[in-house]
C-alpha positions as CSV (number, residue, x, y, z in Angstrom):
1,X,-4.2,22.3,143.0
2,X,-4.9,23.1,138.7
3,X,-8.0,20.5,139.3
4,X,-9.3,22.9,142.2
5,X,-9.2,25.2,139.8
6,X,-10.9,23.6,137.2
7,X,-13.6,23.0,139.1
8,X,-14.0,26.2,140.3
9,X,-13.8,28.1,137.3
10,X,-16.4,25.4,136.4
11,X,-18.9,26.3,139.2
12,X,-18.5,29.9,138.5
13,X,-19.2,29.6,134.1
14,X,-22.8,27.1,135.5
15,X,-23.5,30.4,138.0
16,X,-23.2,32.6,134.8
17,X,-25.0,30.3,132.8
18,X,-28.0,30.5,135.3
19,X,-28.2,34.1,135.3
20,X,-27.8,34.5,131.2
21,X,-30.6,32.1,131.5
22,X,-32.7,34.1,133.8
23,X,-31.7,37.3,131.4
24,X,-32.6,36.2,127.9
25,X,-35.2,34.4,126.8
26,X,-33.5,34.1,123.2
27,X,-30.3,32.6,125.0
28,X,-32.3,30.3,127.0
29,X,-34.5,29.2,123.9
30,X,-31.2,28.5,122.1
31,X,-29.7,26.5,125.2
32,X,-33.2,24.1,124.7
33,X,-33.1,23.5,121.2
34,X,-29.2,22.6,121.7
35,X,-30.3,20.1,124.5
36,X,-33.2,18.9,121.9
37,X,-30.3,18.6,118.8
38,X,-28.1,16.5,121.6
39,X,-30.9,14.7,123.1
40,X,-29.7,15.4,126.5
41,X,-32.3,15.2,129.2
42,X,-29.7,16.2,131.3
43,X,-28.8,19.4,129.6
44,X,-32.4,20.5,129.7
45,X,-32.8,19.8,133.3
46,X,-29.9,21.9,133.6
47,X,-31.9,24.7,132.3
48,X,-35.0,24.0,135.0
49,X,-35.2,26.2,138.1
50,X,-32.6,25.8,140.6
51,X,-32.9,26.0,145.1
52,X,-32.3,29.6,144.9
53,X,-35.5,29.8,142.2
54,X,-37.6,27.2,144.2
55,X,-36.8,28.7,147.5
56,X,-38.7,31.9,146.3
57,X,-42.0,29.7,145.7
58,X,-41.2,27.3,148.8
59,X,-40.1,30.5,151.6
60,X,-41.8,29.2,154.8
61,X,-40.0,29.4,158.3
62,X,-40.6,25.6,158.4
63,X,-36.8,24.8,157.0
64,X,-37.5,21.3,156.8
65,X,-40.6,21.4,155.1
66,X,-39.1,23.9,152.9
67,X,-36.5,21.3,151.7
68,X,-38.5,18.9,151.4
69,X,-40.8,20.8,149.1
70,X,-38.1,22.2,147.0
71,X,-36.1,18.3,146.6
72,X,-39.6,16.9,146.1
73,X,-40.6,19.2,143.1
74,X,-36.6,19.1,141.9
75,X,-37.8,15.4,141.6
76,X,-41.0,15.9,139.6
77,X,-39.1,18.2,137.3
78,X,-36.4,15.6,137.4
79,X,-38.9,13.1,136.1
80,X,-40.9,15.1,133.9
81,X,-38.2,16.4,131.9
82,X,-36.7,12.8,131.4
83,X,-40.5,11.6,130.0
84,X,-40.4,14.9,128.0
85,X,-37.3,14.2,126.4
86,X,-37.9,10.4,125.8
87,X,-41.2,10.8,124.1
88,X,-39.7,14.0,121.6
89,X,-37.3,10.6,120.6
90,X,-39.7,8.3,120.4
91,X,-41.7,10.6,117.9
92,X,-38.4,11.5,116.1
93,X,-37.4,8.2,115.9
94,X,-40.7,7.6,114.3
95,X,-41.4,10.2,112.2
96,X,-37.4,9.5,111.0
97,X,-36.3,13.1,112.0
98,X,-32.5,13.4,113.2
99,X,-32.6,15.7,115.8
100,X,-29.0,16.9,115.7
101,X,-29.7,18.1,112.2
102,X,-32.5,20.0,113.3
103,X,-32.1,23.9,112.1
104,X,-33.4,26.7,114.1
105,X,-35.0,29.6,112.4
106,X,-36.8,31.7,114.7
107,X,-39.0,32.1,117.7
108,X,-42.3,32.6,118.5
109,X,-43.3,33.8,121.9
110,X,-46.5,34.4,123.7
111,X,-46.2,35.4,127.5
112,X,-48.9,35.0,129.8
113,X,-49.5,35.3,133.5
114,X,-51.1,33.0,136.2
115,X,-53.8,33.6,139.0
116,X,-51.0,33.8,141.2
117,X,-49.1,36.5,138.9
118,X,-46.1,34.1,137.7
119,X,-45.3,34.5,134.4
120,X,-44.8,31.6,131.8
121,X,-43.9,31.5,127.8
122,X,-45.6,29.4,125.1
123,X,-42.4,29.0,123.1
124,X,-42.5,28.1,119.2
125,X,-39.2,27.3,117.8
126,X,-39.5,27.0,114.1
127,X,-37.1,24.3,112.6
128,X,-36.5,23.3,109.3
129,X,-35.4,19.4,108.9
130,X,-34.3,18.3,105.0
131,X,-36.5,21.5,104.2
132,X,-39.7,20.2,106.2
133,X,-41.0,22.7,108.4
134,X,-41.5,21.4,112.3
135,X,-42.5,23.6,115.4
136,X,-41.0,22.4,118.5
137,X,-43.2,23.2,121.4
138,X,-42.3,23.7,125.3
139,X,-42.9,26.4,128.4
140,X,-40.6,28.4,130.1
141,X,-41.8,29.9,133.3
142,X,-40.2,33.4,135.3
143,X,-39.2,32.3,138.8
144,X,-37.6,35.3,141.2
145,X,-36.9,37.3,138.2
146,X,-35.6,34.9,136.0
147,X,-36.9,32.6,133.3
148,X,-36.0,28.9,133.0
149,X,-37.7,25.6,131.1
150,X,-40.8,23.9,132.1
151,X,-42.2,21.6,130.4
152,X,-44.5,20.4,127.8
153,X,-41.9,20.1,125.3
154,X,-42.6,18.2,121.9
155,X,-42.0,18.4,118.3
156,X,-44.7,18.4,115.2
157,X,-44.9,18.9,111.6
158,X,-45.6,22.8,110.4
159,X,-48.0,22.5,107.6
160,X,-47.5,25.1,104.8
161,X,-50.0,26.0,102.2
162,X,-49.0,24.9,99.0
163,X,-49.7,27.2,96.3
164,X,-50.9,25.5,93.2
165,X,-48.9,26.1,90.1
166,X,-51.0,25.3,86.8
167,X,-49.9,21.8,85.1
168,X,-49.5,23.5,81.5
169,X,-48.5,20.3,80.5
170,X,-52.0,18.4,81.4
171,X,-53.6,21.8,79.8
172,X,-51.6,21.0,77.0
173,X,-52.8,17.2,76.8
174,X,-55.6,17.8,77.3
175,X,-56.5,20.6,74.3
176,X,-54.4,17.5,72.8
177,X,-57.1,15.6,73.9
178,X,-60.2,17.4,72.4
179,X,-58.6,18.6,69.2
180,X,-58.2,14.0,68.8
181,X,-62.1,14.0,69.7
182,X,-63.4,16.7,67.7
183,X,-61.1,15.0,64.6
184,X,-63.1,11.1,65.7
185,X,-66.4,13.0,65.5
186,X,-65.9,14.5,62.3
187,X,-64.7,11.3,61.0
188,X,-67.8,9.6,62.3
189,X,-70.1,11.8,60.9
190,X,-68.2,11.4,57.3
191,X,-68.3,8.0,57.9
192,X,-71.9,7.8,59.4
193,X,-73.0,10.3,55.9
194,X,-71.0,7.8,53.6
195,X,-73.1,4.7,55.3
196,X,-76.6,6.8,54.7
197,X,-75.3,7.5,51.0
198,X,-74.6,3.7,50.6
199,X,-78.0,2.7,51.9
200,X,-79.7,5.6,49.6
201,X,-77.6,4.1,46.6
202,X,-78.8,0.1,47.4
203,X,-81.9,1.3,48.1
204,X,-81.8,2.9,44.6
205,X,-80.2,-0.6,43.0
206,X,-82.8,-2.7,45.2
207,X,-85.9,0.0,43.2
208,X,-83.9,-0.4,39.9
209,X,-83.9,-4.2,40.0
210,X,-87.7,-4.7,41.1
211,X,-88.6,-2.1,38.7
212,X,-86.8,-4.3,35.6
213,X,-87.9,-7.5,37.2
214,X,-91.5,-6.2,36.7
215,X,-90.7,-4.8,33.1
216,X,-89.6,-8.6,32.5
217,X,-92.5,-10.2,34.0
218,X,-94.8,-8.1,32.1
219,X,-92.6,-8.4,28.9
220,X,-93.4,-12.3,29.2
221,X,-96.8,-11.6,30.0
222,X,-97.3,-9.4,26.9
223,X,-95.2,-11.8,24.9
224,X,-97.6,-14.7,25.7
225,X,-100.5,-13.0,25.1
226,X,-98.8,-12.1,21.6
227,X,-97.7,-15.8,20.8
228,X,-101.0,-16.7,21.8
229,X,-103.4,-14.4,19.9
230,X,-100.7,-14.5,16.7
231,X,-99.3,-17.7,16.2
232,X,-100.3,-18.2,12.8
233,X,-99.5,-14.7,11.4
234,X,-95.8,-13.9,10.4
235,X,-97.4,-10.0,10.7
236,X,-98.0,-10.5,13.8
237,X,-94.6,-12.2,15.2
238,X,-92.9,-9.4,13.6
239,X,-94.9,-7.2,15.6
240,X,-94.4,-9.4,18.4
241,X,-90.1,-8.8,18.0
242,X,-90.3,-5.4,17.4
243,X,-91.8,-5.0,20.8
244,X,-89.7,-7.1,22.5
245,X,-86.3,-5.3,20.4
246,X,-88.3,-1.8,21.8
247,X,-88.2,-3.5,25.5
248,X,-84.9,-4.9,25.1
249,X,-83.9,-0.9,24.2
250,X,-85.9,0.4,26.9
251,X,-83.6,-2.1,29.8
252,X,-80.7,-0.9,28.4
253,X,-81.6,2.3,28.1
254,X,-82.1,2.2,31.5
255,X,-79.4,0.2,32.6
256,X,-76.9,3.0,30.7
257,X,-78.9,5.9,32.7
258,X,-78.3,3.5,36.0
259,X,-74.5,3.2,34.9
260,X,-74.2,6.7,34.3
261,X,-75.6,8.2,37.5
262,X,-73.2,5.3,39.4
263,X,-70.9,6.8,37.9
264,X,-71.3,10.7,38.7
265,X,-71.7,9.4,42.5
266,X,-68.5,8.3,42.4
267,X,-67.1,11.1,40.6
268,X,-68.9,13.3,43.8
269,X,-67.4,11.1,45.9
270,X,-63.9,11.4,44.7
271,X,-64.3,15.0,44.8
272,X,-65.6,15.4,48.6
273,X,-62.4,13.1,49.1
274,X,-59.9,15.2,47.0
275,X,-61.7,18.4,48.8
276,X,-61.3,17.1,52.5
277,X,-57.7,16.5,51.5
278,X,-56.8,19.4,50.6
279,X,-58.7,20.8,53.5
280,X,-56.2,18.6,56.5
281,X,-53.2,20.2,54.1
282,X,-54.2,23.2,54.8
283,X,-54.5,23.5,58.4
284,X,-51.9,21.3,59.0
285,X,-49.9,24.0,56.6
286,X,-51.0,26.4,59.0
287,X,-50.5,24.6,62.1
288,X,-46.6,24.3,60.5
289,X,-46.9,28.1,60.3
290,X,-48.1,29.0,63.8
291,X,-45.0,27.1,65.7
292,X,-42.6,28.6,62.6
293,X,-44.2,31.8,63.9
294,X,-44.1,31.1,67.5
295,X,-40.2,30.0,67.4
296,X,-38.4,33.7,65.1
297,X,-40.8,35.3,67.6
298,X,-38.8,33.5,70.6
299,X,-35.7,33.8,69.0
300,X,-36.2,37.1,68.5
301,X,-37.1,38.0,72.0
302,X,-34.0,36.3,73.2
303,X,-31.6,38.1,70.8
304,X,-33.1,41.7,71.8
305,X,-32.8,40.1,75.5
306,X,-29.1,39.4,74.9
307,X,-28.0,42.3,73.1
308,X,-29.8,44.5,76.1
309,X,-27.8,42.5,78.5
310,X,-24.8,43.3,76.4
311,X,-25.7,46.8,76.6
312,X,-26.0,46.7,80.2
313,X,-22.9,45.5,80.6
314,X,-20.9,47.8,78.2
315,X,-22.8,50.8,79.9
316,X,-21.5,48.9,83.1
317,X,-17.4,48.6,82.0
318,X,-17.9,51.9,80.9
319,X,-18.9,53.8,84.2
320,X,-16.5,52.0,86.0
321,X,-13.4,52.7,83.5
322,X,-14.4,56.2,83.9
323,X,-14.2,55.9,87.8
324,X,-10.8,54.6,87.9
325,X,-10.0,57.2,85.7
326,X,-11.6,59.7,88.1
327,X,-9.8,58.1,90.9
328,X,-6.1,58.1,88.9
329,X,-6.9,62.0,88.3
330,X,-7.5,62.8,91.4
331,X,-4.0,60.6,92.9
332,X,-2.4,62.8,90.1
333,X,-3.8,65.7,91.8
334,X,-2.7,64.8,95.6
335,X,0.4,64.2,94.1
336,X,0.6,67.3,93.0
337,X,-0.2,69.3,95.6
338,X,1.8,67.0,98.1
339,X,4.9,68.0,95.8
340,X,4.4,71.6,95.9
341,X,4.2,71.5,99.8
């Protein structure tokens, strides 16, 4: 007798369910997904039009051919739900989506009409699944007044814009970057103007040493002519080593003159050097400066941040110390009057 009942009261709550079904769209939206999450095919086609819903679309006097249309399209949906739920697996299964945690967040709806005036919904359900966005797709159509699943129902990924956020980092690198290349090409060109110094300087040597050379050759020369034309007259080989003493004066006159001009060059150099040094102190001194800078301005921004929070929340105790206060004043002064009653 109890299982009687049971199955009764059973009946009756699947009755109900139909006509919620048939009432709200939200509810019957709700009972999908929850067939989707429990990958019932079964539950859905519980939510598909029923013989009092078919009968509506099948009414003919023919009784037989009226069955036999409403059993053959209670097949079709039969069959067609089935294949709608197996493929949304298949594609979860594929796309590595587990469908019972699949998290509703709202509906979309667009409601349309037929050429034969019968309503039917384009339903988006939007889902969240480990925070990836799907849409899960079906149709519900309005049969005598009610609205119940259709078909077409399938899940895809929702793509959301991404909205680019600057890499300060790789705007850091790369000022990083060209501060390093600017630094190389400054390098180059001091080493490219030492190199053109260096070749002005042999260059210099190379003029120096041909210019002697010929001073040499045209010493001998001269000092053969001399030894020829004055061999026999000590007059004249005194003559003949005062020249050469004079010539042996001018080369190292010259060569002292070569020495000290070497010499200033290097001096120069050494002060370019001690110049350029003093110049990388300096703005790496003030490189030093700008973060010192940078962090008491930061630390100073949080300390007035903190002591305004501080404030806040004095300002805060205070208002509320003064509305208990308020509040005991006014018990004081029920209890007052309620004693004088």
């Amino acid at each position: 007798m109890n299982k009687g009942k049971y199955f009764l009261f059973f009946i009756l709550f699947l009755i109900n369910l139909k006509g919620i079904n048939a009432q709200n769209l939200d509810f019957l939206c709700d009972s999908v997904v929850r067939a989707v999450q429990l990958e019932s095919a079964k539950k859905l086609m519980d939510l598909c039009p029923d013989y009092k819903a078919l009968k509506a679309v099948y009414d003919t006097n023919d009784i037989d051919q009226m069955n036999y249309q409403i059993g053959l399209r209670q097949k079709e949906l039969e069959y067609w739900t089935s294949r709608d739920m197996k493929n949304l697996k298949k594609y979860a299964d594929k796309e590595h989506i587990n469908l019972e945690k699949l998290e509703k967040t709202e509906y979309v709806y667009e409601i349309l009409a037929n050429e034969d005036g019968h309503k039917y919904a384009h339903v988006q359900a939007k889902c969240l699944h480990r925070s990836q966005p799907y849409i899960l797709h079906f149709v519900l159509i309005e049969l005598n007044a009610g609205w119940y699943y259709g078909e077409g129902l399938r899940i895809e990924k929702r793509i959301v814009p991404k909205v680019e956020i600057p890499d300060y980092e790789k705007i850091d690198r790369e000022r990083e970057r060209r501060a390093r290349e600017r630094e190389k090409a400054r390098q180059r060109a001091i080493e490219q103007q030492k190199k053109q110094e260096d070749s002005l300087l042999k260059v210099e040597e190379n003029r120096f040493r041909d210019s002697v050379k010929v001073a040499q050759q045209q010493l001998k020369i001269r000092e053969k002519e001399v030894r020829d034309s004055l061999k026999a007259s000590a007059l004249i080989q005194k003559e003949l080593q005062k020249r050469i003493a004079d010539s042996v004066k001018v080369a190292d006159k010259l060569a002292r003159e070569y020495e000290k001009e070497k010499k200033l060059k290097q001096k120069e150099e050494a002060r370019k050097q001690r110049e350029k040094e003093q110049d990388e102190k300096e703005e790496q001194d003030a490189k030093e400066k700008k973060i010192k800078k940078k962090e008491r301005k930061e630390e100073q921004d949080a300390k007035e941040k903190r002591i305004k929070e501080e404030k806040k929340i004095k300002e805060k105790e205070k208002k509320e110390q003064e509305k208990q206060k308020e509040k005991e004043r006014k018990e004081k002064q029920k209890e007052k009057e309620k004693d004088l009653e």
